[in-house]
Structures are given as structure tokens and as C-alpha cells.
C-alpha positions as CSV (number, residue, x, y, z in Angstrom):
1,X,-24.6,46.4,7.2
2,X,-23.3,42.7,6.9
3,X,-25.6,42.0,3.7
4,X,-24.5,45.4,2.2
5,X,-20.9,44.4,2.4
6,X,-21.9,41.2,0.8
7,X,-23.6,43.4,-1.9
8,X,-20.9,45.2,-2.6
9,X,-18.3,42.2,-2.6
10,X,-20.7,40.4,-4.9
11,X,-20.8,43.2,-7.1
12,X,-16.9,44.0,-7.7
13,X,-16.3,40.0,-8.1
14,X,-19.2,40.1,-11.2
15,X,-17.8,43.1,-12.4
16,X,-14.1,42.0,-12.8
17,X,-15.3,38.4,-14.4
18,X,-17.7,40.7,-16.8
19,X,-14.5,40.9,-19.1
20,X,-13.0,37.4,-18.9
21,X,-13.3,34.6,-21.0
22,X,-14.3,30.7,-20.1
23,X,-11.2,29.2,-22.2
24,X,-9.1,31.5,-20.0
25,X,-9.5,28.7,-17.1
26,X,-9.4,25.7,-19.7
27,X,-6.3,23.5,-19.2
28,X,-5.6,21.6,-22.3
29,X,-1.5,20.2,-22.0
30,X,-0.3,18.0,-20.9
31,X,-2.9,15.7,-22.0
32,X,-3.8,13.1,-19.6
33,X,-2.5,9.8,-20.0
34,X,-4.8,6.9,-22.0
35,X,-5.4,3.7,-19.6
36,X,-7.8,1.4,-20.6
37,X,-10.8,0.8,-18.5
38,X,-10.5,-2.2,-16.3
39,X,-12.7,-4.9,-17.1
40,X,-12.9,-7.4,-14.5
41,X,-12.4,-6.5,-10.7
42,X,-8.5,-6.9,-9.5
43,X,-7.8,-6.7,-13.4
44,X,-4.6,-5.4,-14.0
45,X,-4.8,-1.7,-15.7
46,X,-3.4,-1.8,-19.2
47,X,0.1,0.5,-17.7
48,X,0.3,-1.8,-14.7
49,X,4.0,-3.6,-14.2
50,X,2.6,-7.4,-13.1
51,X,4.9,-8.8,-10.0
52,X,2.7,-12.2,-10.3
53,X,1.3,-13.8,-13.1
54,X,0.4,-17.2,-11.2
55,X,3.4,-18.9,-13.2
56,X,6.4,-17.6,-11.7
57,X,8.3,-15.0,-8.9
58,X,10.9,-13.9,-11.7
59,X,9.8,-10.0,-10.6
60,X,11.1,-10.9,-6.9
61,X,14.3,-11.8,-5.3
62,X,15.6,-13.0,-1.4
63,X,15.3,-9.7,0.7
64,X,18.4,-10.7,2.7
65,X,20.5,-11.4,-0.1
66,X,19.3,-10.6,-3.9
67,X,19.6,-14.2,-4.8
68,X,16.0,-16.0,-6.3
69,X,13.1,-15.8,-4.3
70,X,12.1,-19.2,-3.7
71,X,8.7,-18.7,-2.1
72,X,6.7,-22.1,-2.7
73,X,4.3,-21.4,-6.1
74,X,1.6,-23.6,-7.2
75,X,-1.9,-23.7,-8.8
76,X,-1.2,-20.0,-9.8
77,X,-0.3,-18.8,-6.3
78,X,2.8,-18.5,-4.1
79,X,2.8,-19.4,-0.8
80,X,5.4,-18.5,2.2
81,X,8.4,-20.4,2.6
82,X,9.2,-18.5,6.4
83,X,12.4,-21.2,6.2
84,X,13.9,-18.3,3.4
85,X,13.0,-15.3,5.0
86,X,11.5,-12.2,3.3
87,X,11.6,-11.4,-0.6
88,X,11.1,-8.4,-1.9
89,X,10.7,-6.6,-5.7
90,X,13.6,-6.6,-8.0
91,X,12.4,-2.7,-8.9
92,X,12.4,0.1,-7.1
93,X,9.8,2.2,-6.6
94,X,8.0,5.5,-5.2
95,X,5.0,6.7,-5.5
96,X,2.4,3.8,-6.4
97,X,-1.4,2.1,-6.6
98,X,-0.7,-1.4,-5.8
99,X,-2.8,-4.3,-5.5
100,X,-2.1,-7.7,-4.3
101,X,-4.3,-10.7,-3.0
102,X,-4.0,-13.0,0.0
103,X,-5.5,-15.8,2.0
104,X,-5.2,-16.8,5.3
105,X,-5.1,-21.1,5.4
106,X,-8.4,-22.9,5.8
107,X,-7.0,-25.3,8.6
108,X,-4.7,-21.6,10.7
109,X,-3.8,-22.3,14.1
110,X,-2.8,-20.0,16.9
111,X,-4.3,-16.8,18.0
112,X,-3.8,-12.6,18.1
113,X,-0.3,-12.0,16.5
114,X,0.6,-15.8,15.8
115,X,-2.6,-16.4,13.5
116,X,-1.4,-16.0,9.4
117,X,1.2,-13.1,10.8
118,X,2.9,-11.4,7.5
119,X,2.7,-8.1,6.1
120,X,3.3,-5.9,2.8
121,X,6.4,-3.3,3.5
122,X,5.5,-0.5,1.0
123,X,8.9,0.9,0.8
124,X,11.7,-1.8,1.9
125,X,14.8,0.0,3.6
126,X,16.6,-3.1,4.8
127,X,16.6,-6.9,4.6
128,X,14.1,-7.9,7.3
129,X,11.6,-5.9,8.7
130,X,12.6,-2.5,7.5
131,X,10.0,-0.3,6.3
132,X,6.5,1.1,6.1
133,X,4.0,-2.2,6.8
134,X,0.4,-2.6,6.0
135,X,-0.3,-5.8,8.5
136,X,-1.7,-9.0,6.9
137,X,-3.4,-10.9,9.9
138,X,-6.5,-13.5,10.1
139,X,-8.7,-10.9,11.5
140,X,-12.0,-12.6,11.2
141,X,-13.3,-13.0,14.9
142,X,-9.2,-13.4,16.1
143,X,-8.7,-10.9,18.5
144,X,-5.2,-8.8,18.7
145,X,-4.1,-5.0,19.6
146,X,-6.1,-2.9,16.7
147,X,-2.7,-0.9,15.8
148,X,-1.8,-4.5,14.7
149,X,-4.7,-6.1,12.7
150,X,-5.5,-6.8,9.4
151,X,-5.0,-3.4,7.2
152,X,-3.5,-1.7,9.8
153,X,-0.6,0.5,9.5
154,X,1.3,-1.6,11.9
155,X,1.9,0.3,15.0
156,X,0.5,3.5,13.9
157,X,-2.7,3.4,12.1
158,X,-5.7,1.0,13.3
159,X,-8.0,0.1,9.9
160,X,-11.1,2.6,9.8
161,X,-13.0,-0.6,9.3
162,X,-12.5,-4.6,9.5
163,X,-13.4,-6.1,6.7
164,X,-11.4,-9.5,6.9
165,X,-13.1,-12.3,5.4
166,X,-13.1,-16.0,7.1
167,X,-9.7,-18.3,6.9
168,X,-9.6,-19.8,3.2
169,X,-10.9,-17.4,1.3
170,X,-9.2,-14.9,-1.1
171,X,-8.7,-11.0,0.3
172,X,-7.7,-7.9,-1.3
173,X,-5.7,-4.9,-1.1
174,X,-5.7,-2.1,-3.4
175,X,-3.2,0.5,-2.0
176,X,-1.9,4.1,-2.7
177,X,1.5,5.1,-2.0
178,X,3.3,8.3,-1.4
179,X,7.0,7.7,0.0
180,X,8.1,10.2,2.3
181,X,10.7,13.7,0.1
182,X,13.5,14.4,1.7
183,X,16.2,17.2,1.7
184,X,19.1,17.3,-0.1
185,X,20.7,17.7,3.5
186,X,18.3,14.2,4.4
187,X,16.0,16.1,6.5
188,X,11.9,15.0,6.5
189,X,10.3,17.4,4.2
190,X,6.9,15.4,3.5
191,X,6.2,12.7,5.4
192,X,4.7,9.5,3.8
193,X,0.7,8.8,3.6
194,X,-1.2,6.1,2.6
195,X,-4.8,5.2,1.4
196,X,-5.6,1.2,2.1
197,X,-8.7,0.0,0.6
198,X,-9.4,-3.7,2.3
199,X,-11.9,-6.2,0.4
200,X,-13.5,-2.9,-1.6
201,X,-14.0,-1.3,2.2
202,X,-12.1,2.3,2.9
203,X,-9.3,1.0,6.1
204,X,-6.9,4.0,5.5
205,X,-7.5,7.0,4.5
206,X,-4.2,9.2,3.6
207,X,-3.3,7.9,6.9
208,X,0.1,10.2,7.7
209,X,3.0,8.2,8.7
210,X,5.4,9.3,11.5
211,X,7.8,6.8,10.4
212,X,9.4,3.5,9.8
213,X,7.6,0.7,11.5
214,X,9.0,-0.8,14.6
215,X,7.9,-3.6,17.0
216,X,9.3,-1.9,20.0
217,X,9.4,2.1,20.3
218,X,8.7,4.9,18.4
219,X,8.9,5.4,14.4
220,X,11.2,7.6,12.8
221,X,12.2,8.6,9.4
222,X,16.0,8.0,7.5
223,X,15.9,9.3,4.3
224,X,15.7,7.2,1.2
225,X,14.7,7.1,-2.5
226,X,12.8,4.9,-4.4
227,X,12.4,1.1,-2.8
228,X,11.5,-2.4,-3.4
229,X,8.0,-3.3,-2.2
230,X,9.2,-6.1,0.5
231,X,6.3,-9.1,1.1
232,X,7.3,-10.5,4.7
233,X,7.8,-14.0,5.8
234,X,6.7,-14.0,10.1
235,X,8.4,-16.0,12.1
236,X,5.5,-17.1,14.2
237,X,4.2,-21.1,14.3
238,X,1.3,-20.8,12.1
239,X,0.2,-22.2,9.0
240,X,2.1,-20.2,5.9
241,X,0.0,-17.6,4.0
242,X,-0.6,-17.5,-0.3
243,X,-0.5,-14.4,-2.6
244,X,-1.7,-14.0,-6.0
245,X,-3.0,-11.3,-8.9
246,X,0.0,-9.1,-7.3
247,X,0.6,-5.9,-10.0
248,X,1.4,-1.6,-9.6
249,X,1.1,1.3,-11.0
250,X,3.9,4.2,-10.9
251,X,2.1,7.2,-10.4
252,X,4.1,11.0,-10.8
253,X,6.0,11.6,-7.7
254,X,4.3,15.1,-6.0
């Protein structure tokens, strides 16, 4: 009696498409936005904003206090100056692909936390550590809580993978975004989620946020809109960290 009722059902849905047309499920407009294909891996897209160039940190100011970053650049990279404290982007932004580039000194010292500590705040809600952090960390053989390694969502999200390459040499991110709606009475609507790709290896994958990152306690939300992408300087003894090829990508908020 079960296959006659799929008979049937079959039947009605054939008859009823019978009379439609193919170009009646064609969508035509909008027409989707032209970007040219990237040629080179870590290649900025042709509609990416570039926040590093290797000449200059003009796109970034002092988290604490707008003033010029003054992050230590060189030989095309910038390295961290923990002395000045955080810096973050001079724009504001949402919803995002974003990819940066970061290596962990040759010579690090220290071990778990205190080992190339820093981190990429995807939306920055304050001067210090506010945010939403991805963890940067030497991960290669340096053992630590998982919550709290190398593309983790610090606190909340261990990577699916680690894929950390050895002290010295060049890392990568490529990260999507989608900040957290709220209400027009502040209230969580959507929270935020994230998809972390770590040296071309899947570490998040629209990992759901439950909050704000914090060292001690639970995450929660405040509402916000659109925020600077905060890069953090760590207070812990090691050897400072370098970032290069840093660029983004605005994508339609949902």
C-alpha cells in the first residue's frame, strides 16, 4: 500500500509540472557581481579593500586611542610592538572574507599560552581585548588547552584540525565573517558564526558563537554594528609575532 501511495504522489507531482515551463525557475537579476579570478594563492581579489601592502599601516590606527599604529614594519611585514598595545582597522566592518598572514619567530621562547600569544578580534567592541578572537598561537608540537590553540575560537571553539606550521615560517588565514543582528530593542536575534580555513585546512566550520570572548567566565552578547577588525598585541614574554598580505572583502550582510 506504501509503493501505491508513492504512485500516486509521483503521479499528481508530474501532472502539475506537465504545464510549467523551465524559464519559470530561471533567476536572471540581480546579476551577480564580476570579480576577477585570483591568480596566485593569498592574491588579493580584484574588490578586496588591502589593510597591508608591505609598505605601510596607514589602514590601522592604536586600538586604545585612534592615534597612528606604530607596529614595527620592515622588509614588507609588520611586526608587534606589545610596548603600544593593540591596533585595530580604521574601517568598520560586518560581514567579511578576510585573509591575513602570520609567523611565529624562528628563535620563540616559552611554552602553552606564553609561546607567540596574539590573536585576530573579528569584530572589535573596545580598546583591548573586546571582541570575537580567532587565537594566533605557535601550535606546532607546543602544548596548551585546545579551546585556546592556533585557529581556535578562543574559549569556545577548538580548530577541527591543527595545521600550524613550524616557528619561522609564514601561516595563513582565510576567514568568513557573519557579525551577530540585533533588535532594534538590542536583543540577540542571530548570533555570529564563523568559517576559519587554517594553512588551506578546514579549522572552523560556521562555528556558532555564544558570545564575546572572555579569559575568565562565560561569553555573552552586547549589541553592536559594524566594527573594526582589532589585531592584538599579548602581554606574555615571548618573542613578538609578524603579519603580512593582510586584505577583506565586504560581503552583503544576511
Amino acid at each position: 500500500m506504501v509503493g501505491g501511495l508513492a504512485a500516486v504522489s509521483l503521479a499528481v507531482a508530474q501532472t502539475k509540472s506537465e504545464g510549467a515551463k523551465p524559464e519559470e525557475t530561471e533567476v536572471w537579476k540581480p546579476a551577480v557581481p564580476v570579480v576577477a579570478p585570483v591568480q596566485n594563492p593569498g592574491a588579493p581579489p580584484s574588490d578586496a579593500i588591502i589593510l597591508f601592502d608591505g609598505k605601510n599601516l596607514d589602514q590601522w590606527v592604536s586600538a586604545l586611542d585612534k592615534s597612528p599604529a606604530v607596529w614595527t614594519v620592515e622588509g614588507g611585514v609588520f611586526t608587534v610592538n606589545k610596548a603600544r598595545g593593540n591596533i585595530e582597522t580604521k574601517r568598520s566592518f560586518r560581514d567579511y572574507q578576510l585573509h591575513l598572514e602570520w609567523r611565529i619567530p624562528a628563535n620563540i621562547t616559552g611554552s602553552g599560552q606564553a609561546r607567540g600569544n596574539s590573536g585576530v578580534f573579528l569584530a572589535s567592541t573596545g580598546p583591548r581585548d573586546q571582541g570575537y578572537e580567532v587565537q594566533i598561537l605557535d601550535s606546532y608540537g607546543n602544548a596548551t588547552y585546545v579551546n585556546g590553540q592556533a585557529a581556535s575560537v578562543y574559549k569556545q571553539h577548538p580548530p577541527l584540525a591543527n595545521a600550524s606550521r613550524k616557528p619561522g615560517e609564514w601561516q595563513t588565514y582565510d576567514i568568513v565573517w557573519h557579525a551577530p543582528v540585533f533588535g532594534a530593542d538590542g536583543a540577540l536575534t542571530t548570533p555570529a558564526n564563523v568559517t576559519v580555513i587554517h594553512n588551506g585546512v578546514l579549522a572552523q566550520d560556521h562555528a556558532v558563537l555564544a558570545g564575546e570572548t572572555v579569559y575568565i567566565g562565560k561569553p555573552s552578547y552586547k549589541a553592536h554594528g559594524p566594527a573594526p577588525i582589532k589585531l592584538q598585541a599579548h602581554g606574555d614574554p615571548s618573542e613578538p609575532i609578524s603579519f603580512r598580505n593582510i586584505w577583506v572583502r565586504e560581503l552583503t550582510p544576511r
